[in-house]
Kinemage of the C-alpha trace (Angstrom):
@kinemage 1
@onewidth
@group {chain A} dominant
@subgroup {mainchain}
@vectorlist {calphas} color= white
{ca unk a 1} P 57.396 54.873 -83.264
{ca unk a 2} L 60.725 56.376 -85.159
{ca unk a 3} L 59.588 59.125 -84.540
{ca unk a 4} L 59.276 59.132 -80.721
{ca unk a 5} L 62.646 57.566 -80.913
{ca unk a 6} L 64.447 61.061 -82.574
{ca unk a 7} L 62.808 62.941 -80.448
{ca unk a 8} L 63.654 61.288 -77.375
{ca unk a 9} L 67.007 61.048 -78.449
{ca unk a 10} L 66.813 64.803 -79.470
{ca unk a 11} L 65.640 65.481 -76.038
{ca unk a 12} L 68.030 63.763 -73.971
{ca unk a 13} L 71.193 64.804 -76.648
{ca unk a 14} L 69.937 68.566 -76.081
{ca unk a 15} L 69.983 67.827 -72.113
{ca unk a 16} L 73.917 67.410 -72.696
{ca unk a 17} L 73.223 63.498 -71.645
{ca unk a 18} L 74.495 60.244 -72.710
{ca unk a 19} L 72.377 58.231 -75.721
{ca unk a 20} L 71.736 54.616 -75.694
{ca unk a 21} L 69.599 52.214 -77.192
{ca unk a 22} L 68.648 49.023 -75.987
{ca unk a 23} L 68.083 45.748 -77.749
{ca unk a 24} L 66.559 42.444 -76.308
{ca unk a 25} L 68.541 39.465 -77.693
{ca unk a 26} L 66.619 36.822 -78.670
{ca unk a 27} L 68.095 33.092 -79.700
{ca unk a 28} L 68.238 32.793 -83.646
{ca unk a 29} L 69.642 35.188 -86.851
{ca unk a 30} L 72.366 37.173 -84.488
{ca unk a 31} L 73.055 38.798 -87.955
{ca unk a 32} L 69.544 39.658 -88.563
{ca unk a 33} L 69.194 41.192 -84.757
{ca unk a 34} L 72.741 43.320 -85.536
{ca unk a 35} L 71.354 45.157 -88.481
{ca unk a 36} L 67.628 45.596 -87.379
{ca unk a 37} L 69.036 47.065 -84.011
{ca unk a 38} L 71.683 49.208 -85.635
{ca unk a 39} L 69.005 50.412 -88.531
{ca unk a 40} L 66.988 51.899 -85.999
{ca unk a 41} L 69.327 53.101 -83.210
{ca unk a 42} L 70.773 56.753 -84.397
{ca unk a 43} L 74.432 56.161 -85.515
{ca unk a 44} L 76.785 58.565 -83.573
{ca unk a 45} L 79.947 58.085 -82.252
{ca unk a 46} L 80.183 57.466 -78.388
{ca unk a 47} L 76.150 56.501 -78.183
{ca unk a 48} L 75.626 53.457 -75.991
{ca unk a 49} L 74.244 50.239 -77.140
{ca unk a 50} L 73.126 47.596 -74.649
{ca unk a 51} L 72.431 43.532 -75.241
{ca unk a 52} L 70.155 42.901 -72.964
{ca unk a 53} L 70.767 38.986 -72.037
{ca unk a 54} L 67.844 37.178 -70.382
{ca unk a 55} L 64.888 35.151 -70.438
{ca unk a 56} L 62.637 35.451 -73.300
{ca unk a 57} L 58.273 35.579 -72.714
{ca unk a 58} L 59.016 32.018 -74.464
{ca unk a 59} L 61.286 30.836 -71.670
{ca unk a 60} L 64.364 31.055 -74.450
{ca unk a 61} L 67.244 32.342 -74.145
{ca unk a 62} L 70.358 33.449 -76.593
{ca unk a 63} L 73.362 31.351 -76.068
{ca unk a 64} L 76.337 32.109 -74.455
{ca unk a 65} L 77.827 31.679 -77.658
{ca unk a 66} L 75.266 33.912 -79.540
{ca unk a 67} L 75.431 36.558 -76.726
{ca unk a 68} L 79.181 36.656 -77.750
{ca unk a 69} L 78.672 36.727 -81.544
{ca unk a 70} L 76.283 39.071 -81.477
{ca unk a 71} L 78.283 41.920 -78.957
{ca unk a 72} L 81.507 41.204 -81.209
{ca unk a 73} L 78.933 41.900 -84.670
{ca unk a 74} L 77.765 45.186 -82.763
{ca unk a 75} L 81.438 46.213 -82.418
{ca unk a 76} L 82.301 45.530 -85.882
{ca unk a 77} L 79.507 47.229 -87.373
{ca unk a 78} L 79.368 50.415 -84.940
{ca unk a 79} L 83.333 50.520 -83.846
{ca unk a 80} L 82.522 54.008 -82.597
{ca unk a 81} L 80.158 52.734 -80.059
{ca unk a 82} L 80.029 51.316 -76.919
{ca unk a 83} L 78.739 47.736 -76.748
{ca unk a 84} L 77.278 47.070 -73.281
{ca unk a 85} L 75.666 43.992 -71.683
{ca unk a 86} L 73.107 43.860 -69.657
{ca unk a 87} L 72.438 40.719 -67.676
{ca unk a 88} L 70.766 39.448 -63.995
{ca unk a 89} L 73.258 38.265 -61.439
{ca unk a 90} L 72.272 34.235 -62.066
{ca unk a 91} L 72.917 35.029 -65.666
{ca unk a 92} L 76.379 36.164 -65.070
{ca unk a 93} L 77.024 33.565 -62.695
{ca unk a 94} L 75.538 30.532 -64.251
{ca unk a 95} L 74.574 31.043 -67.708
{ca unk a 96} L 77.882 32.567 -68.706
{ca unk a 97} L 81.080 30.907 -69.957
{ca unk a 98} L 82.867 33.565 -71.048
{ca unk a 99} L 82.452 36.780 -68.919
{ca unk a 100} L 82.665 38.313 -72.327
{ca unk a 101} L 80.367 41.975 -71.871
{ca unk a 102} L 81.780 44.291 -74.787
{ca unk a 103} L 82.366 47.556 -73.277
{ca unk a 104} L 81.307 47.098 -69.911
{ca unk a 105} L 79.194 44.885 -67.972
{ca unk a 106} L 75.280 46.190 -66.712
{ca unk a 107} L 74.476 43.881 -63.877
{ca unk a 108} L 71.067 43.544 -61.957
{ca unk a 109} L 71.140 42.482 -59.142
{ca unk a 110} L 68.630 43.470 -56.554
{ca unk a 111} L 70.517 44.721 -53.239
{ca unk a 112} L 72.398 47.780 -51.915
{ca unk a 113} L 72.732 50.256 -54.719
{ca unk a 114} L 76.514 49.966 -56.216
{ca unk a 115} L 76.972 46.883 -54.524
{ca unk a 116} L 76.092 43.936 -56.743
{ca unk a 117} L 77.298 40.384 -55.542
{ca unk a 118} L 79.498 39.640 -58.757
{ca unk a 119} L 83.644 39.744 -58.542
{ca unk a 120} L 83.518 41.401 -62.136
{ca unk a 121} L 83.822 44.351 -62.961
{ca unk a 122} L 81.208 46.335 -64.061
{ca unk a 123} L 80.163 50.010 -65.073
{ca unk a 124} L 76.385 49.723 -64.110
{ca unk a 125} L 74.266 48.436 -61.404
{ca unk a 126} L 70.274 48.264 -61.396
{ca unk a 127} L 69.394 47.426 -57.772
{ca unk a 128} L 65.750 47.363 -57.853
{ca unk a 129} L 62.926 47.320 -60.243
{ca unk a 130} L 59.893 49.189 -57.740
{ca unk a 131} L 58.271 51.151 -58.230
{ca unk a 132} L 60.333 50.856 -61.713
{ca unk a 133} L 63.965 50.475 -62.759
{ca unk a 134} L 66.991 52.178 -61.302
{ca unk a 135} L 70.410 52.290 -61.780
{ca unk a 136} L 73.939 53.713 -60.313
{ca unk a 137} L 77.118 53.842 -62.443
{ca unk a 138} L 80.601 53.047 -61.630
{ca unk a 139} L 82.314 55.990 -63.235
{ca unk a 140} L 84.331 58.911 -61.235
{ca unk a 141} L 83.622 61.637 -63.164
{ca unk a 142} L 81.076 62.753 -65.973
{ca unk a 143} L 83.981 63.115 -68.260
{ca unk a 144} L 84.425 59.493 -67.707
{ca unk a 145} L 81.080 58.147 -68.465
{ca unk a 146} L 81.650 60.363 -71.924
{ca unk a 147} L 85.032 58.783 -72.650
């Protein structure tokens, strides 16, 4: 598996495009989560890593409080990073307390592309999930999206 990971990265770093990694938080050792992530997600400045905030397969789900923890753990251990979270529209609106997202906030929420129904702000959008996932970003400028 590590090594489709550096070559995917490899891939899309030779492409000139943005890296990020993704990690599912589950409920639990935050700390644990932080360094397993981290170990395996390449450690260069300006890479991308998203929390993914949701419903587990076990009908769990991380805090609002861990969610927290574990983006401010992310940013202390990678402060060259950008700590993004991803989270549904009912999460954001209901589950949260805190409208705490790191970086920048990932919402899905499945309507017009760019036009999610939160007040927050946030930096990406996935609007549908068919035939599979896609996204639009809020950024003005490529330079911006690197920055």
């Amino acid at each position: 598996m590590r090594s489709r990971l550096a070559a995917q990265t490899r891939t899309a770093r030779d492409a000139g495009l943005v890296v990020g990694f993704y990690h599912f938080l589950w409920p639990g050792n935050l700390t644990a989560q932080a360094e397993y992530f981290l170990a395996k997600a390449p450690e260069r400045a300006g890479d991308i890593l998203a929390v993914g905030w949701e419903t587990t397969g076990e009908g769990t789900r991380a805090s609002n409080a861990e969610k927290d923890r574990f983006i401010r753990k992310l940013k202390e251990l990678r402060p060259d990073h950008r700590v993004v979270l991803y989270c549904n529209r009912d999460f954001w609106l209901t589950v949260d307390r805190t409208s705490y997202a790191g970086d920048a906030l990932w919402i899905a929420d499945y309507v017009t592309a760019g036009k999610p129904r939160v007040k927050a702000k946030w930096r990406f959008h996935q609007y549908t999930d068919r035939p599979h996932d896609k996204n639009v970003a809020a950024f003005d400028t490529e330079a911006a999206l690197r920055e």
